[in-house]
Every structure is written in structure tokens, then in C-alpha cells.
N, C-alpha and C positions, 0 to 999 in steps of 0.2 A: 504494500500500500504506500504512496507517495504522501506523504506529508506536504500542508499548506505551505510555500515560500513566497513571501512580499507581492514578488510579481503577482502569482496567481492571484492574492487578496486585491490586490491594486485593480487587475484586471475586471473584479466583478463589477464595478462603477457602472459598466453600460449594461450590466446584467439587470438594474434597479429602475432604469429610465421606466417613467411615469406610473410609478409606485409610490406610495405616499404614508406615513404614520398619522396625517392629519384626520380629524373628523371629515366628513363629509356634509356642506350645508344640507340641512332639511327642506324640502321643499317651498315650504311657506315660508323662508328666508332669502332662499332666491327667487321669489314672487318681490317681496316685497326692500329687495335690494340692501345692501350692507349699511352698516350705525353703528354707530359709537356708541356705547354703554357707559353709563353713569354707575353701574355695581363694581362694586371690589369682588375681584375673587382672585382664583388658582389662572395661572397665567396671565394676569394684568397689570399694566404697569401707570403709573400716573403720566400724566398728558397736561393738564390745562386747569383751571379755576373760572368757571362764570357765572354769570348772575345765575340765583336758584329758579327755576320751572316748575310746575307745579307736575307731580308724577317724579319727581328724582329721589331718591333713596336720602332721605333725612338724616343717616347715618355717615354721609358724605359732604355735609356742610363743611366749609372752613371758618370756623367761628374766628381766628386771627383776622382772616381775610373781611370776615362780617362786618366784625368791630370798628376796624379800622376803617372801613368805606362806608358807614352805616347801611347798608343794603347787602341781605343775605345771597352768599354765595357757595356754588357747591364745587364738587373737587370731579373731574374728569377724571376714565381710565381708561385705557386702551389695551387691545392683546396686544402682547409682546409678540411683535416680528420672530423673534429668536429665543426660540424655547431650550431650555438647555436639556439636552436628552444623554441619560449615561446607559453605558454598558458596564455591566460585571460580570464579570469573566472567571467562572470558579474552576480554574485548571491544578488539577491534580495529576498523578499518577495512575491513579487509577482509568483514568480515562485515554492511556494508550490500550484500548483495545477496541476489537470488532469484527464482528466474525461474518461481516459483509461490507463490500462496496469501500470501507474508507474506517478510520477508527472516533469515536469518541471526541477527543480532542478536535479533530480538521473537521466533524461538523461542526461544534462549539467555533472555531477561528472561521470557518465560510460565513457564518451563522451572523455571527461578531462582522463579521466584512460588511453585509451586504446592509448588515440595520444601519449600519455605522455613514455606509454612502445615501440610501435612503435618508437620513437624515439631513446629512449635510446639504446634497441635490437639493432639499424641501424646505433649505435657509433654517435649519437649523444650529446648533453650537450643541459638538457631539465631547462628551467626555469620556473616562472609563476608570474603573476601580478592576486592578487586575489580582487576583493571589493565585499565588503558584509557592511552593514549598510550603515551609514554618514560617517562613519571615512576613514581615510587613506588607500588606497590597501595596502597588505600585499605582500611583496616582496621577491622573490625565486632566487637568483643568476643561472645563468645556470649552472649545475654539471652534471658527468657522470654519467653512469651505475644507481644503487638503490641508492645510495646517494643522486642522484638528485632529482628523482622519488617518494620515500617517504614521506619525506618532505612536499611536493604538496599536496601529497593523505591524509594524514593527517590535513593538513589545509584544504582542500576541504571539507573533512565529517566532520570538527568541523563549520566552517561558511555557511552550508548546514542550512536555514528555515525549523523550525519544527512548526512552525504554520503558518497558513493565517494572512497575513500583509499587508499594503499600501508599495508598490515597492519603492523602493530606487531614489528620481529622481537624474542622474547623476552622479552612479555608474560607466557606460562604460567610459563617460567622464574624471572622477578619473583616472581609470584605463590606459585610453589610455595617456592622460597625463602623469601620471608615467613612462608606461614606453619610451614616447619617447627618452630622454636623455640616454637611458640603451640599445639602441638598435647597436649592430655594422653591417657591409655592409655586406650585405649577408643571416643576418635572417630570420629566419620565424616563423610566428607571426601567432597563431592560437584564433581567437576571434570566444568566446563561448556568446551566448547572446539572449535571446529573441529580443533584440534593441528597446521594446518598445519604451525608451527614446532616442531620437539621435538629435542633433540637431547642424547648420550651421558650432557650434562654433568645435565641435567633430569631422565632417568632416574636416573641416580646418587641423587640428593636421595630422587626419589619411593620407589625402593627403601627407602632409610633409613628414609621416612616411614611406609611401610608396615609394620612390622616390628609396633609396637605401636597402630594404627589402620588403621581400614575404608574403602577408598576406591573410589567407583565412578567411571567415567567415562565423559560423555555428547556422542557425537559428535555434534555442530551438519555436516549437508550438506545438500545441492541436487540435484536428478534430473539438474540440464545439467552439472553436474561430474563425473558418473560415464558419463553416457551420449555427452557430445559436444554439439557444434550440429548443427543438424538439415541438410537440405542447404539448397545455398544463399551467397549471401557476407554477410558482416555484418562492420561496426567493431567490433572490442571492444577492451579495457582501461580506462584510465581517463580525466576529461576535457582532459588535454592532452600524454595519450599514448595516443592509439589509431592503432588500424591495421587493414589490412582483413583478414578471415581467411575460408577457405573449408570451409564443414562437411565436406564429404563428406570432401574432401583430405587436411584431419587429424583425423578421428575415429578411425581404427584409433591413431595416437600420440596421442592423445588416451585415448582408453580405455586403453592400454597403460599410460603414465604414472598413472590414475588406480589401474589396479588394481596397482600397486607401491605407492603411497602405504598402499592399503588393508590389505595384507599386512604390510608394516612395522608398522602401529599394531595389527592384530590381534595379530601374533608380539609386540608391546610389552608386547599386556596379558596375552598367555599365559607372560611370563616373571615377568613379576610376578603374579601370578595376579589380576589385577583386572576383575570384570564390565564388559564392554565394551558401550555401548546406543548403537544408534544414532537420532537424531532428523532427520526431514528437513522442509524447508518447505514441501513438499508434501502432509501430515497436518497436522492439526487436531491443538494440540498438548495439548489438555484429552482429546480419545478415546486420544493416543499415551501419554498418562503413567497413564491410569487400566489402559490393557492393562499399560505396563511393571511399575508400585507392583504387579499382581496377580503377575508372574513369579516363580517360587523363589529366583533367582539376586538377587532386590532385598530379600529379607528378610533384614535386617543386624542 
């Protein structure tokens, strides 16, 4: 299997053309033509001060501005042009593998590529929170255009596993931690991850993080981890820990075990209400990302 290299990441940019992360107007918005919004919310940014109108959110006066001119005024917002959109990248060890088409890891880095130019293409300011070992995530400020986008790609295929390892425990957690404190109202937060490891303390975080940012999350599997070995005996685990194992034997705990993992991370994301996608190495991940960016539930 050929591992992602720069080039190839670089290359997907034309794979993305007119794909989009954004919402889609509603109908009776492109009837009635684009405005300016007088609400605060998640992606808005201040603009202007004018006389108050009667219909404008009372919560948006500028009582300095009031005072001072005796006649009440409210406070303008506008969408921010440039929404800062990150990727987190939970590359481990464990993710050099794949028993079809491509490994773990190079769908995570195509994966990471392609949201990463989709953004930028769509004016947005792409970031990234990357962990790979024990150490510290590596941290990507959000930037425009190839500025931003570079950078990324480049760390991606250098902390990219080129051999079978024992998985990092508590990579995502790293990472989600980092970057809480780095997140402003409005983002959106694309977490790339097996999830193998997830636990009380991670959820905790992501809830918080949630509260005022957009976060989807893109499960990284493999056909032989949900289905079993086939029959048969084979060595598996790592190279100087393996041992012999028989398909037939443990595929019912095999499958059982898998479809528990499966459950917990769906119930995870239906308590946080977060779009759950799943990616396997078994699809073409340029056909898999052009069917998901078309789905309702990814228009952010």
C-alpha cells in the first residue's frame, strides 16, 4: 500500500471544486434576497451602530452610544466572511493498518486533505490540532487560502505511522484539550479518529466545546474489524507480539465486541448531538467524501 506524500495531498484541491461545508440558503431566503441581521450569534461579527428600528433585538442597544447622542441606538452584526474551520487529526499507531485498498492512517491524511481545501476554496481560515505519539498536539493557527492548507499537509505526511505500533492511549484527548481554549463562537471543528480510545473525561471537554461550535466527527474503520477473520488460523498483533488466532472460533466475540464499540460511539454522538460519518478503507476516499460534503446533515 502506498502511503499519502505532499504531492498527492496537494493534488486533491481540484478533486473538491464546487463542494462546499456551507449551509445551503432555504428557499424562502433566496425569495426574499440576503440582510443583514441585527442578532448576535455563532459566527457573527460586529459591523456598525444605528439609530434603533422598531423589530431589532433590545439586547443589542448601545446604551454608551445612546447616552451620548441622546437617541437610542443598536449595535449591527454580520456573518463573518471567514469562519475558522479546524481539523484534528488523531494519528496513532494503531492506524497503520488495513486489510483493503489503503491503511487507516492515508484515509485519515486524504480525508484531512480534501476538508482542509474544501474549506479554504469556500474562503474559509482552515486550522489543525494534530497528535501523533505521547507528546504535545502540534498546533496550526487558522490561515487563508495555501498558507493555511500547506502547512497541515505537510505535518500530516510527516507524523503519518510507517510501521505497526501499540496506539497512542489518549491522543484524541490531547488533542481535544488543546484545542478547547483556541476555539472562537462559530467554528467548526472536524475530528478525524478511529476513537478507539474515548473516555468520560474527553467527552466532558467535547460537550463544553460544543456548546458554542460545530463539530462533526469522522470515523477512520476497516471491513476485518467489524466483520472478523475469515476462516482459517493466522498470527496476528504486532511484530514481536503475535500469536496464533482462529477465524471461525472467535468471530461471533469478535463481532460481538465490535458491535459494542459501535453502539457506545453512536449513543456518544447522539448525546451530544454531533453528525457521526463513517469512513472505511475499503472506499475510494475522493467518491466517499464527495457523496458525504453532498449529505444534509454536513451542511454546517
Amino acid at each position: 500500500m502506498i502511503v499519502p506524500d505532499l504531492a498527492e495531498l496537494s493534488s486533491l484541491r481540484g478533486a473538491v471544486r464546487g463542494l462546499s461545508l456551507r449551509a445551503h440558503r432555504p428557499a424562502m431566503a433566496q425569495l426574499q434576497g440576503g440582510h443583514r441581521s441585527a442578532q448576535r450569534g455563532r459566527g457573527l461579527e460586529f459591523e456598525e451602530v444605528r439609530l434603533y428600528a422598531p423589530g431589532d433585538d433590545t439586547r443589542n442597544i448601545d446604551w454608551r452610544v445612546t447616552a451620548r447622542r441622546g437617541k437610542t441606538h443598536t449595535k449591527l452584526f454580520r456573518e463573518e466572511r471567514e469562519r475558522p474551520v479546524w481539523i484534528v487529526a488523531d494519528l496513532h499507531a494503531g492506524l497503520y493498518f488495513g486489510s483493503r485498498r489503503q491503511f487507516k492512517s492515508s484515509v485519515l491524511l486524504r480525508t484531512a486533505a480534501m476538508l482542509a481545501w474544501v474549506a479554504a476554496l469556500g474562503g474559509d481560515r482552515v486550522g489543525a490540532v494534530i497528535a501523533a505519539g505521547n507528546g504535545d498536539p502540534q498546533i496550526f493557527p487558522p490561515r487563508g487560502r495555501e498558507a493555511g492548507v500547506l502547512p497541515i499537509l505537510q505535518a500530516l505526511v510527516e507524523a503519518q505511522p510507517r510501521e505497526p505500533g501499540v496506539p497512542t492511549r489518549g491522543g484524541l484527548h490531547r488533542a481535544v484539550t488543546t484545542l478547547r481554549p483556541l476555539l472562537q463562537p462559530g467554528s467548526l471543528v472536524l475530528m478525524l479518529s478511529d476513537f478507539a480510545e474515548f473516555d468520560s473525561t474527553t467527552e466532558d471537554i467535547l460537550a463544553s466545546a460544543t456548546m458554542h461550535s460545530d463539530f462533526r466527527m469522522l470515523w477512520i474503520t476497516d471491513p476485518l474489524e467489524s466483520g472478523g477473520l475469515p476462516g482459517g488460523t493466522y498470527r496476528v498483533g504486532l511484530p514481536d507480539r503475535l500469536w496464533w488466532m482462529n477465524g471461525e472460533d472467535t468471530r461471533r466475540q469478535w463481532q460481538k465486541a465490535w458491535a459494542e464499540r459501535e453502539q457506545k460511539l453512536i449513543d456518544l454522538a447522539m448525546r451530544l448531538n454531533l453528525p457521526l460519518s463513517r469512513l472505511n478503507t475499503h472506499d475510494a476516499v475522493i467518491e466517499s467524501m464527495v457523496a458525504l460534503l453532498k449529505e444534509p446533515k454536513w451542511a454546517a
